[in-house]
N, C-alpha and C positions, 0 to 999 in steps of 0.2 A: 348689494342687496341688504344688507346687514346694515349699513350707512343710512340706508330708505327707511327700515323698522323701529331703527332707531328715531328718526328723523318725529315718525307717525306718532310713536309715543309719546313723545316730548309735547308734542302739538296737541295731543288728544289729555293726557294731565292737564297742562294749561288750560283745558276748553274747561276742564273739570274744578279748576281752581276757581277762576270767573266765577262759572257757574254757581258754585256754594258761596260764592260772595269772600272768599279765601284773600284776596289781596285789596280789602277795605281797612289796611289796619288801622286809620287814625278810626274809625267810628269800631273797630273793636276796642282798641287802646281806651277809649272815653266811656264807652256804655256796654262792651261788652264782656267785660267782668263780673261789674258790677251788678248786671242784670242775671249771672250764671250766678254771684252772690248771694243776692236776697230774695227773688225769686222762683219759683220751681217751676216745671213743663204747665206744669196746671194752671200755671199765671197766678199760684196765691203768693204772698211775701213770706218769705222766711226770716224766723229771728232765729239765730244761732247762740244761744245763750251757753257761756260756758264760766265754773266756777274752778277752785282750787281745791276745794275740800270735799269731802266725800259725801258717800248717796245717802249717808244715813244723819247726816249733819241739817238743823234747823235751815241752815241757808238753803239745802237742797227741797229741801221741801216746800218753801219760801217760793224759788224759781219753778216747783210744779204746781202753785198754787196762781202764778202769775201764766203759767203755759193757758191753764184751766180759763180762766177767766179772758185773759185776749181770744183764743181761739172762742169761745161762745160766745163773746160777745161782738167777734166780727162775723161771725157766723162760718169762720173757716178760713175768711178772706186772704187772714194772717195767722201763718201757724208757726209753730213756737219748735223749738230742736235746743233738749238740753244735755248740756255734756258736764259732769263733775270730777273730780280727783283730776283737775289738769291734763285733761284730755288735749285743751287747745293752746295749753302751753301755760305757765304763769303769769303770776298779775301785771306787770309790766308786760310782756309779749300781748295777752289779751286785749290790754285797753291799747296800744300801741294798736293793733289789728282793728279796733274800733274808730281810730283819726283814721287809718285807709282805707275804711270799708269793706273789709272783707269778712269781721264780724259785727255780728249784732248787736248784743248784751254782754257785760260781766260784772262780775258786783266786789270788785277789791274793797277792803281796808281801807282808809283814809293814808294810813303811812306811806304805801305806793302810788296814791294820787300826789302827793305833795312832790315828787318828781315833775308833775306836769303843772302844776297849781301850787307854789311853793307854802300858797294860805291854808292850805289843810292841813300843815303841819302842827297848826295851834291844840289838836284835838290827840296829839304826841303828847304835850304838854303832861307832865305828870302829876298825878295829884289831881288833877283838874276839877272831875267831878264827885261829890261825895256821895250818890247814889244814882241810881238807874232812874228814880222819880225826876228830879235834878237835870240829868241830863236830857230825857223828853221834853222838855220844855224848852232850853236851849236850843236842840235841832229842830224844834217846831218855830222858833224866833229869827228874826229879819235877820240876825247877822250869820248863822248857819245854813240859811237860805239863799242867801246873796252869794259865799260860795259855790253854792250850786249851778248857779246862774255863769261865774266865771268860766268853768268848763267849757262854754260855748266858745271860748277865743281860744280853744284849743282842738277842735273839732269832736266834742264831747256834749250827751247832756246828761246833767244831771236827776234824773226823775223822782229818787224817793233816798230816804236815809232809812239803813235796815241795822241790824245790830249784832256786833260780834261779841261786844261782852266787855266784861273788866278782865283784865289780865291777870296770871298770879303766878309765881314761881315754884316752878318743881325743879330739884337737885337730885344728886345720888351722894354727896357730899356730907350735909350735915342738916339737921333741921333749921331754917329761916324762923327767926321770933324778935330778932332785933335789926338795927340796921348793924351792928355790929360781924351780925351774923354772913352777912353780904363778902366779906372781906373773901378777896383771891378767887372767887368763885369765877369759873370759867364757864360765864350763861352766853347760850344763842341768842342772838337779838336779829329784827329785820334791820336790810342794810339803811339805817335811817341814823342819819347825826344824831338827834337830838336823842333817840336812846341812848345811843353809844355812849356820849357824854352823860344824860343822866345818872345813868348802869356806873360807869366810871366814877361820878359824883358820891355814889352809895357806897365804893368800896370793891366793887367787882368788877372782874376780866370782861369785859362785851365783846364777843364774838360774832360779826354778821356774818351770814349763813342762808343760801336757798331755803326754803321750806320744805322741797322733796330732798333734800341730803340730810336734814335733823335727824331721823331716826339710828340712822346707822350711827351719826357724830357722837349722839348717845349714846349707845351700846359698844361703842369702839372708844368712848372717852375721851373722844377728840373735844367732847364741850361736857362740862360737869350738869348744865342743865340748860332752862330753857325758857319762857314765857307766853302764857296762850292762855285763854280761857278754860272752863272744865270742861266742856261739849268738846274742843278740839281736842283736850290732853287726854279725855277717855275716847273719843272716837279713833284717836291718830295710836290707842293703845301705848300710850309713852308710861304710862306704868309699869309696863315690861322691863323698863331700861332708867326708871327713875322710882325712889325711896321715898322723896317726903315732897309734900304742895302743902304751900303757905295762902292765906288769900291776902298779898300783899295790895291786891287793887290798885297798882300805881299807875296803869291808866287805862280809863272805856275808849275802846275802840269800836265806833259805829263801823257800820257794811257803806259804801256806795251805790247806788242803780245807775249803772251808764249805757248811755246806749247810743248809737254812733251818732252825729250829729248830720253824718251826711243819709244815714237810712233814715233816721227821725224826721229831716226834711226832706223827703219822698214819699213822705204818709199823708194822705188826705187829712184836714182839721180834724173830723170825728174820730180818724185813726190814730191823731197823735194825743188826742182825749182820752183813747180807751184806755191807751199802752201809760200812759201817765197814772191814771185814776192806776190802772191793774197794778202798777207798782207800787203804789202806797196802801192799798188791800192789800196786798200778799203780805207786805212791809210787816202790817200789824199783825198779819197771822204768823209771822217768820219772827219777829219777836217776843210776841206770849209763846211757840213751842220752843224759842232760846232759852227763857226766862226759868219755864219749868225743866228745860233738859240740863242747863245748870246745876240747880238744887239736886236733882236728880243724880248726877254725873259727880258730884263730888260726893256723895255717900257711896257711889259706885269703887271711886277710886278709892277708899278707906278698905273698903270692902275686899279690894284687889290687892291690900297690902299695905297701900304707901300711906305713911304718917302722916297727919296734918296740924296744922300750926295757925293760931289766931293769931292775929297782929293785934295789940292791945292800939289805945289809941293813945295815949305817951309816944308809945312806939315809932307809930306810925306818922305823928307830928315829927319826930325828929328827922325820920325820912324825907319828909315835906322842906324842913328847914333846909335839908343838905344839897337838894337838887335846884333852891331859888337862885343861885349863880348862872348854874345852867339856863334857867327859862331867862333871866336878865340879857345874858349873851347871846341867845338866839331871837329874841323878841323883836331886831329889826329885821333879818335876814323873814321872820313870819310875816312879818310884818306889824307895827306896832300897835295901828288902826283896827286891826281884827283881832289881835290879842287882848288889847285893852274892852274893846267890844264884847267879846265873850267873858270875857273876866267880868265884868260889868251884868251879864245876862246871866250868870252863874247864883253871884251874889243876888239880886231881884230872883231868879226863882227859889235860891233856899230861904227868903224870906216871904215868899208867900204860903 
């Protein structure tokens, strides 16, 4: 009897597997992730937009400025899901999750793209640009739009360049005013060659380092400082755990818009129109509120305690001279055609 019940059940699960379509796995394996992915019960698309930095950072604002404008302007069709503070894991996991398709959007750095695209490393390059004017005009030019375009042989698109800032160093060490000053310093850098070497080139210990372990590395000594913009070094409160910011500006690093190449091509034309346009809007509203949160955030920081330090421009030329070995050595592995090319578009816009 027991052999019989058994028997029933086994038969009646089965009728129940069938039935839900349970044992279709090759058309779950192809389309049915992907469809639990990016869109909802309601048949609209989701983007799952996830960044690193927190909710009160220009970039965040940036991606509710882009939520705002796709969702109205598809009328709901596509709706937008934003996550900040690395909620969906960091900039490499993110964009990594963007070639599988499991997320939508995220807007790294340039430094963490050149992992996938070895040519975005050229905007590592130190020294590179001599202001923020400067450099809009180069990301708006053929040859920083043509990287954009490469991302697609990587399952990647590129939609819009948004802005993280010039860099500048804060220690707990001493104050930064020469490059002299540099010597022994043990700064956190992303894990990117051509800092590491440059950072070394200047006199100092280069430390790569996560972004979510900096803080403690800080305040436990494990790195004497570090390098970010003023929006992140007052938001991410590293004042707490750091003395003195220098605005040494040794390099702007733009933002990325990416967005997966495989959701991008499952959008209807007008859809892949809106989410394009909506990323170069928000683009410019994400960098006028960088621009002013800057200026902003470093009177903030002074204010907090931590000394700061002009780099004269003597100074800062000598800096310039110490790291040209460096850009020489990496310039084929960038490749020379894009280097030379921005170099080139650099010069043409500070002379207009």
């Amino acid at each position: 009897m027991k052999k019989l019940m058994t028997l029933f059940a086994l038969s009646l699960l089965a009728f129940v597997l069938v039935a839900c379509g349970g044992g279709d796995s090759e058309s779950e394996g192809q389309n049915g992730e992907n469809e639990s992915a990016s869109e909802s019960e309601g048949g609209e698309k989701v983007i799952r937009a996830g960044i690193g930095l927190n909710s009160e950072h220009p970039q965040y604002k940036g991606l509710l400025k882009f939520k705002e404008i796709v969702e109205k302007e598809t009328d709901g069709a596509i709706k937008v899901e934003t996550y900040h503070s690395g909620q969906l894991g960091d900039d490499r996991t993110m964009t990594e999750a963007l070639q599988l398709g499991t997320q939508e959007v995220t807007i790294p750095s340039t430094a963490p793209i050149a992992n996938f695209v070895p040519e975005f490393s050229v905007f590592d390059i130190p020294f590179l640009f001599p202001s923020e004017e400067v450099a809009d005009k180069v990301l708006a030019g053929d040859v920083a739009q043509g990287l954009l375009k490469k991302l697609e042989e990587k399952d990647l698109v590129g939609l819009a360049y948004w802005e993280n800032g010039f860099r500048d160093l804060t220690n707990s060490v001493r104050p930064v005013k020469t490059i002299e000053d540099f010597e022994g310093l043990k700064i956190r850098t992303m894990e990117n060659d051509l800092h590491l070497e440059a950072f070394k080139a200047l006199g100092a210990n280069p430390t790569p380092m996560a972004f979510t372990e900096l803080f403690t590395a800080l305040q436990q000594g494990t790195v004497d400082g570090q390098e970010n913009p003023y929006a992140t070094i007052y938001l991410e409160k590293f004042y707490e755990v750091q003395d003195y910011v220098s605005n040494t500006h040794h390099v702007y690093s733009p933002f990325v818009f990416l967005m997966s190449k495989q959701f991008y091509d499952g959008l209807s034309k007008e859809q892949q129109e809106i989410v394009r346009s909506a990323a170069k809007e928000a683009g410019k509203h994400q960098i006028k509120l960088n621009r002013e949160a800057n200026a902003k955030y470093l009177k903030n920081l002074q204010e907090e305690g931590m000394e700061y330090s002009e780099i004269s421009d003597e100074e800062r030329q000598k800096m310039v001279d110490a790291v040209q070995p460096v850009i020489e050595e990496f310039k084929s592995d960038i490749g020379a055609e894009t280097v030379d090319g921005i170099m080139k578009a650099v010069e043409e816009a500070k002379a207009e």
